[in-house]
N, C-alpha and C positions, 0 to 999 in steps of 0.2 A: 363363582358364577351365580347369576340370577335363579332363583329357586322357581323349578318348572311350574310350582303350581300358582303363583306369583303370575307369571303370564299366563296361564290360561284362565286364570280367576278372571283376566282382565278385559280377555276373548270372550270369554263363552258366559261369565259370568260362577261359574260352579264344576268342579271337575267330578269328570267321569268313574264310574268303578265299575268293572263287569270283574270275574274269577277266571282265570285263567285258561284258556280250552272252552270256554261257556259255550252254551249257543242262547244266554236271557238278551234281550236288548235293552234293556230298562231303561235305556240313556239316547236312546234312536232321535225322539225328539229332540236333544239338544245337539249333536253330532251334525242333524239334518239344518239347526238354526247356524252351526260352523259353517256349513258347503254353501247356506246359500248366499254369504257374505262373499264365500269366492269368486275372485272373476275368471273368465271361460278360461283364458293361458292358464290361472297356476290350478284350476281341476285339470288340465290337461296334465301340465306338469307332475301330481300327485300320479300319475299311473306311470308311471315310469322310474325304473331300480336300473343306475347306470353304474359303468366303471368309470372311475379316474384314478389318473397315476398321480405317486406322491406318495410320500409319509405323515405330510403335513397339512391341514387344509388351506393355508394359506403360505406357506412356504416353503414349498415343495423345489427339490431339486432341482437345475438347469434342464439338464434331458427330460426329465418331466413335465416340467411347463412345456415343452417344446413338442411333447407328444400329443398333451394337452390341446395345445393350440392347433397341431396335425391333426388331431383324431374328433375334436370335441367344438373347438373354438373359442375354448378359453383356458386361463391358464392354470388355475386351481380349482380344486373343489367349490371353497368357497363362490368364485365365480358361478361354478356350475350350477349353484344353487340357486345364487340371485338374477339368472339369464331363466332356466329351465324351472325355477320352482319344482326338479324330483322330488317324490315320496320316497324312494330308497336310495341308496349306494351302493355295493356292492365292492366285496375287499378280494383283491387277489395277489399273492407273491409278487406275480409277476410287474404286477404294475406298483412293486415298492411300497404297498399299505401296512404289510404285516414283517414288520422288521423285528420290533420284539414286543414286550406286553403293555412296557409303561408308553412306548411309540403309539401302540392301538390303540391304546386309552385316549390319551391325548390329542390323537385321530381325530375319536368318536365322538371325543366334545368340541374338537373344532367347529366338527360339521353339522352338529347340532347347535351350536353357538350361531354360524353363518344361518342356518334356516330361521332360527328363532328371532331371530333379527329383521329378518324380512318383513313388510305390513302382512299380517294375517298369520304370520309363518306357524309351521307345525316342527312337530318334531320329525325325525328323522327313522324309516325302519334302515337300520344297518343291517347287510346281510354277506355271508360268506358259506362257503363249500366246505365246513368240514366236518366230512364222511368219516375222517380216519381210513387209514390200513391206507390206500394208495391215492386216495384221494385227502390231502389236505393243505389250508392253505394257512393256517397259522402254527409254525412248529414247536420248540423247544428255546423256552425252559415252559411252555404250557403242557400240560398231559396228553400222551399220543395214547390212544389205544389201538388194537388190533381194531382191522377192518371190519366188513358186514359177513363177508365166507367167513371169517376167524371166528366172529359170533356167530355163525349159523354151527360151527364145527362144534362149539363149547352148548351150544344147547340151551342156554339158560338164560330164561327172562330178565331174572334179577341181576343178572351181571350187564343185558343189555338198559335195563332200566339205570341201574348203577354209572353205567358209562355215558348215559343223557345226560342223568341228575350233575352229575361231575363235569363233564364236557360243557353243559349247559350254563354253570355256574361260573366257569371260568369264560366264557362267551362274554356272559353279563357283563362279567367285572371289564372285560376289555368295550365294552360297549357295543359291544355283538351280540343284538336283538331277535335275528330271523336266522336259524341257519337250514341251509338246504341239504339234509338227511333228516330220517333216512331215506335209503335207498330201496322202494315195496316192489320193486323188479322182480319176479319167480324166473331166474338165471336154468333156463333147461336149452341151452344152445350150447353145445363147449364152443363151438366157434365165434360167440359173442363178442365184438373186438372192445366195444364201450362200455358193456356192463361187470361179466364173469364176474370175479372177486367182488366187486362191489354191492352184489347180491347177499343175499341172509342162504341162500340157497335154492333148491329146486322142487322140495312141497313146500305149497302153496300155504295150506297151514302152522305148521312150522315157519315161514313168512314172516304169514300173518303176525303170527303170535309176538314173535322179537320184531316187530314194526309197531304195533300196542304198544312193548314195554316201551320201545326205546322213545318213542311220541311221550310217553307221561314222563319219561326224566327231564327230557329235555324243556318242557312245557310247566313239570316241579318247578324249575330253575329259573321260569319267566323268559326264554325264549322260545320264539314259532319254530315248530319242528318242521317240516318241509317232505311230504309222501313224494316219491318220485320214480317213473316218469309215466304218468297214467296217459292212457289207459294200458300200459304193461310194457317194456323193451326189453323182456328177458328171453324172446323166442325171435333172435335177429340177426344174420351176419353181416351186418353193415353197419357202420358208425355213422351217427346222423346228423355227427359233426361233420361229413364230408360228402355223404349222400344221403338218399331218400328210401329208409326201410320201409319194407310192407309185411307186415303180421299178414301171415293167413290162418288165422285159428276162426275158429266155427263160432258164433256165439254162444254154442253152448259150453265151447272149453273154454272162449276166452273169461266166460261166467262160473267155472268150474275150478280155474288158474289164475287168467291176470286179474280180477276184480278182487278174489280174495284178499290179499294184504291191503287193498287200498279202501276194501270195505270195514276191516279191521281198526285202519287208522282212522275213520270218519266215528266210528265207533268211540273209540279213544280221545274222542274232542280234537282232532290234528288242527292247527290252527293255516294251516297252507297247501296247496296240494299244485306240485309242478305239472304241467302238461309235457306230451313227446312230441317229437318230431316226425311222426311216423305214422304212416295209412295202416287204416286194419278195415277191408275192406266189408266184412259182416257188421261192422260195427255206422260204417258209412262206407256208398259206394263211388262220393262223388270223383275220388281221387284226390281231395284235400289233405293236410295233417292233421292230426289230431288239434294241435291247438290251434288251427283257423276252422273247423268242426262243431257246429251249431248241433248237431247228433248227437255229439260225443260230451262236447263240454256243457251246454246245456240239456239235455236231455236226456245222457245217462248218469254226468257226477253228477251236478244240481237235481234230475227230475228222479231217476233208480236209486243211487246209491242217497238221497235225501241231503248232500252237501251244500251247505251254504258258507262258506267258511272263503278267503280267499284262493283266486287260482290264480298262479303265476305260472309266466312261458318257461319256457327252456330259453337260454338265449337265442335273441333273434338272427343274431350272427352266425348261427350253425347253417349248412347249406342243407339240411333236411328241409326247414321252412320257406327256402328260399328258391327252390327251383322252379316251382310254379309260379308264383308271381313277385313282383317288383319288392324293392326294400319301403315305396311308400303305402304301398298297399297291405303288406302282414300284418304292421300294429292294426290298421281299423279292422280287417276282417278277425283280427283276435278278438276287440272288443264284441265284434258283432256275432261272434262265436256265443262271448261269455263269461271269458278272461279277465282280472283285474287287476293285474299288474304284469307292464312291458318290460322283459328282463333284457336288456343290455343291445339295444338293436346298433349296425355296424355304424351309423350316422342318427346321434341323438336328431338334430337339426331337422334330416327331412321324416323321421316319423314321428316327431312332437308337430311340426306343422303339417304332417297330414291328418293326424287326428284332430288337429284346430280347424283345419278346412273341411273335414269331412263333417264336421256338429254344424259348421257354417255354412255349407251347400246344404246339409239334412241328411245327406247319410247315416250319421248318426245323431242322436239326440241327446242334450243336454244332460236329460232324466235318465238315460244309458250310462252317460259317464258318472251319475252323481250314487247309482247302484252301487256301482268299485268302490268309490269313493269312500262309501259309507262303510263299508266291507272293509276295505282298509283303514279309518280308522275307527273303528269295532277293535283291530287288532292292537292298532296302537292305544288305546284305553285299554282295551286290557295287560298287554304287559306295561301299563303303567306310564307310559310317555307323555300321554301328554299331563302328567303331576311331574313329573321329573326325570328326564332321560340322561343327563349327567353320570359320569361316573370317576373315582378318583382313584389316583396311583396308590393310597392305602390299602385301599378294595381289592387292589391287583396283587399288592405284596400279601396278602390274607388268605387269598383265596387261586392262584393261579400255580401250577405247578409242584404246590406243597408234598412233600411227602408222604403225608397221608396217602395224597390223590395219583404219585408216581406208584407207589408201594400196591394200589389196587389196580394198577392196568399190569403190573405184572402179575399181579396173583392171576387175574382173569385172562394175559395172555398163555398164562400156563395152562390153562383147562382147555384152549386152543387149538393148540399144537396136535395132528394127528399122524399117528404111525400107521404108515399103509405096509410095510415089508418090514419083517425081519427075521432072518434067515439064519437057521441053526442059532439065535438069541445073540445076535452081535452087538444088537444094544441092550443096554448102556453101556460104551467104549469106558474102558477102565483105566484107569493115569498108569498101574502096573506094565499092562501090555502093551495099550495105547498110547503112551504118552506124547509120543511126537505126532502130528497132526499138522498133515499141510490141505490148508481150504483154499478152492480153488473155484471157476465155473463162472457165472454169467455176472455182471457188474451192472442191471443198467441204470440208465439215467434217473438219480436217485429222488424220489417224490419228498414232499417236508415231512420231517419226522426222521431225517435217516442224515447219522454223521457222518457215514463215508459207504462208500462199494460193501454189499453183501460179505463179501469173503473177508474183510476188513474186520468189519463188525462182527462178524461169526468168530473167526481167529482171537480177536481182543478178548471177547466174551470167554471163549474154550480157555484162551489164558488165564482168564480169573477164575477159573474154576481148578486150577492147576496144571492146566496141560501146558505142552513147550508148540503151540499153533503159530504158522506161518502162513502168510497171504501171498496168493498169484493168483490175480484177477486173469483172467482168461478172454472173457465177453462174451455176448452172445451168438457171435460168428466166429469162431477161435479158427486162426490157421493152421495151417497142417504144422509150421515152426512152433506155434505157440501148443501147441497140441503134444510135440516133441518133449517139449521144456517141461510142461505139465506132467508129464511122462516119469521124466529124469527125475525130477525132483517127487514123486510119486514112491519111486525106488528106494530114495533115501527116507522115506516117514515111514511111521509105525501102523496109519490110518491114514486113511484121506476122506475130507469131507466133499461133497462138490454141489455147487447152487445151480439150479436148472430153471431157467425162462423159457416156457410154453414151448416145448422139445416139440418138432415135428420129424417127419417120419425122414425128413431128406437135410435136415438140420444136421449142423457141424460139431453142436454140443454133442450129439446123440454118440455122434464118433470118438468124441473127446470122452465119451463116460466108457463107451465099452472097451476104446484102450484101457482107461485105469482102470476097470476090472478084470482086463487080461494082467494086469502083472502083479495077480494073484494077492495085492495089500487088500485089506479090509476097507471096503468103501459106502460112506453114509451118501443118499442124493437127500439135497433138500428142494421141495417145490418151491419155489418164493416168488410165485406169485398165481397162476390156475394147477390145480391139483392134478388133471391130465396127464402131466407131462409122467406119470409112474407109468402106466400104459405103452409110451414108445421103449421103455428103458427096464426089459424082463430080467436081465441077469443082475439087476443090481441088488448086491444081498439084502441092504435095509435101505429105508426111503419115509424120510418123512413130507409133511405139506405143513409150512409157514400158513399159508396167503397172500403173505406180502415178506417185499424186505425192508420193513419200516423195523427199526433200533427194536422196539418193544416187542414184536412178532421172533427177530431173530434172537437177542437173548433166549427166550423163551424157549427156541428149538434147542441152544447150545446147553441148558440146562437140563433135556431131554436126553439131550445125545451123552450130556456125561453122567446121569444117572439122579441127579441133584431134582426131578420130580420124575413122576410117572406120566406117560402122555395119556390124555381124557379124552380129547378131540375127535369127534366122529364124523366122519363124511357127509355136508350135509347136499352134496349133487353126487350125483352116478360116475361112474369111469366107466367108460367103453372100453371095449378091445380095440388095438391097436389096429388090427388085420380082420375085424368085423365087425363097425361100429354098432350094429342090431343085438349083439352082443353083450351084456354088461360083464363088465372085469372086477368091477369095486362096487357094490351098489351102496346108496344112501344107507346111510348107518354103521359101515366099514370102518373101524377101528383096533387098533391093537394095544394091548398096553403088558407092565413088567413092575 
């Protein structure tokens, strides 16, 4: 492929260098001589980060042109490019981008081929979700690591720095430029349905601090780390993928709590910072969302916290943004917020052409859209794109899943791992006494990073450590037969382990657990996935907390449970009482270890 700086030598005349995380412009003036060769479509085009399906940018699968042509109106990427002129992409599973490393690779340079190809074209910010622990969208043979609670539980900078740098680097090599973690949520709701786990935890500096580290690894590595979802969605019980949360914190707490981490990360040079979906009424009282919030996005990240870095939405597709007004009205009022990049709205077509008509009526102005603009590629000079965005499958065999890079997400899922209960010291289960081991308890729907059902994987794991482990996936609604079964075969083991999904107080697992410790076998609960669920479930002798049931999280517990490390992991949110939430049962920094 044509060597990127080859074309932009040819654009701009001389390429750009700023330092990674910068805030110098040294290069504004010539950036500003790129935009204003643009015409009005492709700066429109440049604010907008879409999904398309496909593995390929031009020769994507039957079903995917055809979703393509349903969802977008054209059939590839590459189309998508030379219609819309976007500035980003956007990779998800689901839509068949992320099948394996040398795929993404190959992807990346598609689509960056297709842009560059265009008159004027830029290169491309590629961007994707991956949070790790339960959120991820490019799996294995790439390195998973534990989630943001796993890291809030191990405590340690260096290991969250560690897990950017590394994450980061393997991003690159698949030509994954922007990704959206971390996660700077202070998680103090347990009934959080969107955030919980995905949070560092519930103080605020403790956050802060593993949001710093983990922005500089990832931003070492030459991708934009991504704060999210400001101004704070960790005090919410409503998903804003379905409805419209409202923060009521005071501005004094929400300056006390939610600002923390994301002041942290402005600190740390964050090259991105997502917006919420979500009203905080102290903060603005029109009844807007945050990212349609001229208060919020210009006046407290831009004017308080001093940011000038880029702001991207949450997807526009979530119904948090959408109940108040129309799908072509959110992208202009984001802009006019403050916003400068439209993450994924549910119909490219009508809010690429209401941001064209709205510069063209004078809604907005040219000099509005050319702010973003600049801002965005501020970032793409800095990680280097527009000299050369390419990337090759050498690069991936080099540097993508190597064992080095698996070998340290287990060490640092070990430090993890934390013991809430254990009762007369039943852990570490010994192969002597213990040796039979049937794992059993909740299955669900497995996130990337996980080769099969919890109890699969936990069972496999006990096996290589020498136990004789048997799987019976149960689920998270077990019936009273399946309950039975669970039972019987409970009888026949020396131990049972059992996997618990956010156990409520009228939930069927909870039944399922206090059988097996009525018939008296020794019984481990593992949380795998919010740490609560020890609270509904008193009589269980020992009880650890996962975070997640991604591959690397649960190894990590079965090496715990049979003695092969000590568990580290400390609490990093509260447990309530079951029977008086005002209560605390576990507080932050609750850990056990042997």
């Amino acid at each position: 492929m044509p060597s990127r700086r080859t074309v932009l030598a040819a654009t701009m005349g001389v390429t750009a260098s700023l330092a990674v995380g910068g805030t110098a412009h040294a290069d504004d003036n010539r950036l500003r001589s790129l935009i204003s060769r643009m015409t009005l479509p492709e700066k429109v085009g440049q604010l907008f980060v879409m999904r398309v399906y496909g593995h390929s940018a031009t020769a994507p699968d039957q079903a995917d042109i055809d979703a393509n042509l349903s969802e977008i109106g054209v059939r590839t990427a590459a189309e998508l490019i030379a219609k819309y002129r976007v500035g980003g992409i956007i990779y998800f599973t689901w839509a068949h981008n992320t099948r394996a490393p040398h795929q993404i690779a190959d992807l990346s340079n598609g689509i960056q081929k297709a842009s560059l190809e265009q008159p004027r074209g830029l290169p491309v910010l590629i961007a994707t979700d991956q949070e790790h622990g339960i959120v991820c969208r490019i799996g294995a043979p790439a390195t998973l690591f534990p989630g943001a609670m796993a890291i809030g539980a191990g405590g340690s900078r260096a290991d969250a720095r560690t897990l950017g740098r590394i994450s980061g680097a393997e991003l690159r090599a698949m030509g994954v430029n922007q990704d959206y973690s971390p996660d700077a949520d202070v998680n103090v709701n347990p009934a959080n349905p969107v955030i919980g786990v995905r949070s560092f935890g519930a103080d605020p500096d403790a956050v802060a601090g593993l949001v710093a580290a983990e922005v500089k690894g990832y931003q070492s590595a030459r991708v934009a780390a991504t704060a999210k979802h400001f101004p704070g969605h960790g005090d919410t019980a409503v998903d804003s993928h379905f409805g419209f949360p409202v923060i009521t914190h005071s501005r004094e707490v929400w300056g006390a709590l939610d600002a923390v981490p994301f002041r942290a990360a402005v600190k740390a040079g964050i090259d991105s910072i997502m917006t919420a979906h979500i009203m905080v009424p102290a903060l603005d009282d029109s009844g807007d969302p945050a990212t349609l919030s001229h208060p919020i996005v210009t006046g407290i990240l831009r004017g308080e916290l001093g940011y000038d870095g880029v702001v991207i939405t949450d997807s526009l597709g979530m119904e948090g943004v959408r109940q108040k007004y129309g799908d072509d009205r959110v992208p202009v009022l984001a802009l006019k917020a403050g916003v400068d990049q439209l993450l994924n709205p549910p119909s490219l077509d009508v809010a690429w052409n209401a941001v064209l008509n709205a510069v063209r009526g004078g809604e907005l102005t040219e000099a509005r859209l050319d702010e973003s603009i600049l801002r965005v590629l501020r970032l793409k000079t800095r990680l280097g794109l527009l000299d050369d965005p390419y990337v090759s499958r050498a690069g991936v065999d080099r540097t993508v899943g190597t064992p080095a890079h698996l070998a340290t997400a287990d060490r640092i899922a070990e430090r993890t791992t934390t013991l809430l209960v254990n009762k007369a010291g039943l852990l570490p289960l010994s192969r002597r006494t213990h040796g039979k081991v049937l794992v059993v308890g909740a299955d669900p729907a497995s996130p990337t990073g996980t080769t099969g059902p919890p109890t699969g994987v936990l069972a496999a794991a006990l096996g290589k450590l020498g136990f004789t482990a048997t799987a019976l996936s149960t689920g998270t609604a077990p019936s009273a037969a399946t309950v039975a079964k669970a039972v019987a075969a409970a009888r026949a083991a020396d131990a049972v382990v059992v996997a618990t999904y956010n156990v409520t107080a009228a939930d069927a697992q909870k039944g399922l657990v206090e059988q097996l410790v009525a018939t008296g076998k020794p019984v481990v609960a593992v949380a795998v996935r919010n740490p609560y669920d020890v609270a509904q479930l008193p009589g269980v002798p020992a009880y650890l907390a996962s975070y997640s049931w991604t591959d690397v999280e649960l190894r990590a517990a079965a090496r715990v449970i049979a003695g092969r490390v000590s568990p580290r992991g400390k609490l990093p949110v509260a447990v309530q009482r079951a029977d008086d939430p005002t209560q605390v049962l576990y507080p932050i920094g609750h850990g056990l270890s042997y």
